[in-house]
VMD Tcl script that draws the C-alpha trace (Angstrom):
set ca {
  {-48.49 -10.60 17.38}
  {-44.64 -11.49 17.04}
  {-43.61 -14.49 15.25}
  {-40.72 -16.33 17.03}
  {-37.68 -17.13 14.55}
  {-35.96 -20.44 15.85}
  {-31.99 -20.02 14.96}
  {-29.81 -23.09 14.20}
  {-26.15 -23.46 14.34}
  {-24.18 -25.60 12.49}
  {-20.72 -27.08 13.63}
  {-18.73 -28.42 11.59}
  {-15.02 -29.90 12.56}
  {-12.45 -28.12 9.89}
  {-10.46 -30.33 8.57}
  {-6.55 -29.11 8.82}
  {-4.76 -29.71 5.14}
  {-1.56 -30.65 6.15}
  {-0.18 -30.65 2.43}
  {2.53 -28.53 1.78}
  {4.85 -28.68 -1.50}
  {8.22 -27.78 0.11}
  {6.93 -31.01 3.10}
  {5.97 -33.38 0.10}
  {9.02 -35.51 0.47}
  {9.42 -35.93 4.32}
  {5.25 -36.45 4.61}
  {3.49 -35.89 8.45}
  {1.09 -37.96 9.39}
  {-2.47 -37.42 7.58}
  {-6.09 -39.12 7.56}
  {-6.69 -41.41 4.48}
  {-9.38 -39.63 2.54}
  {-10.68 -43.26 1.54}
  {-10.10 -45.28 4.53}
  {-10.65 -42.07 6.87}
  {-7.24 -44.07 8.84}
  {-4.70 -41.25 10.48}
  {-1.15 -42.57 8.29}
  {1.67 -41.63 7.37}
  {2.09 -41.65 3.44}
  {4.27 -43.98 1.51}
  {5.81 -41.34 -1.15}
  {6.43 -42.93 -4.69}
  {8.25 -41.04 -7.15}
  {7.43 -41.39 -10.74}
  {9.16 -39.94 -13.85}
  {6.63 -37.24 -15.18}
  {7.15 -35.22 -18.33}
  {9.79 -32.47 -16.63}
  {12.66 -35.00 -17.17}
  {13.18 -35.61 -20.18}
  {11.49 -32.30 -21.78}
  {14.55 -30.94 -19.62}
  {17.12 -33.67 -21.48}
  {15.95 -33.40 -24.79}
  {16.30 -29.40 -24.50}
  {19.84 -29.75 -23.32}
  {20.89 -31.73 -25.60}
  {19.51 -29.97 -28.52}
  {21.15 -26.57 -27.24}
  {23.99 -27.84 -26.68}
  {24.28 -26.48 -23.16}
  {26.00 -28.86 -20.82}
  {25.18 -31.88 -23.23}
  {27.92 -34.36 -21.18}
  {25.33 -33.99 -18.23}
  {22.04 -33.61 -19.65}
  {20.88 -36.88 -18.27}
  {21.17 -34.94 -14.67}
  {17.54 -34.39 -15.02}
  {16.57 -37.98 -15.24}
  {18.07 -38.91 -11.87}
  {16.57 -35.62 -9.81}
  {14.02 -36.54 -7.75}
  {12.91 -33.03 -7.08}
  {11.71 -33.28 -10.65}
  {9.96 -36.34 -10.73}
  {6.27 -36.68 -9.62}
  {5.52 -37.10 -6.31}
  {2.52 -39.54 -5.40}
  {1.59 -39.93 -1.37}
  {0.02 -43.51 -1.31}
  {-2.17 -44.68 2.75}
  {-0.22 -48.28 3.61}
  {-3.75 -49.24 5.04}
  {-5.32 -49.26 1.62}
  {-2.87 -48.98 -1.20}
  {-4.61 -45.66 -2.55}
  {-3.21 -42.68 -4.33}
  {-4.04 -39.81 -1.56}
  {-2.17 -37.08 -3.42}
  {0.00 -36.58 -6.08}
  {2.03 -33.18 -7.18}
  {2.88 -32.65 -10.39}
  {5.76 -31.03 -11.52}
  {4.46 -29.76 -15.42}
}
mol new
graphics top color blue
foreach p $ca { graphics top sphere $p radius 0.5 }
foreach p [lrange $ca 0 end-1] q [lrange $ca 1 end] { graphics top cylinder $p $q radius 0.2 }
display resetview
């Protein structure tokens, strides 16, 4: 006698990541991992520990030490944190060191 096998399939929806380094400061619109809302980020940018690592080491070289506070007004340097409007939560944040 044969035994019947039932079969399942699963579906799941895949969930696009839309985050992409080189897009972090122009941000698309996104769902709210939180608030599961479709937003559009509110980008905050915070000074990490690149900065003034990058400062103090030009200024004790001595390589361009007249501008070595050009680090501390770069943005592309700073942290970048993606906040939803809807809930006032962090959704992602990148890191620069």
């Amino acid at each position: 006698m044969e035994e019947k096998v039932n079969t399942v399939i699963i579906v799941t929806k895949e969930k696009i990541d839309a985050w992409n380094v080189l897009d972090s400061h122009n941000p698309n619109q996104m769902e709210c991992p939180h608030c599961q809302n479709g937003v559009v980020p509110v980008v905050v940018y915070k000074m990490g520990f690149l900065p003034p690592l990058l400062t103090c080491f030009m200024i004790v070289t001595g390589i361009f030490i007249m501008f070595a506070w050009l680090p501390l007004l770069d943005r592309r340097l700073k942290t970048i944190i993606h906040y939803c409007p809807t809930c006032n939560r962090e959704i992602r944040r990148l890191t620069r060191f």
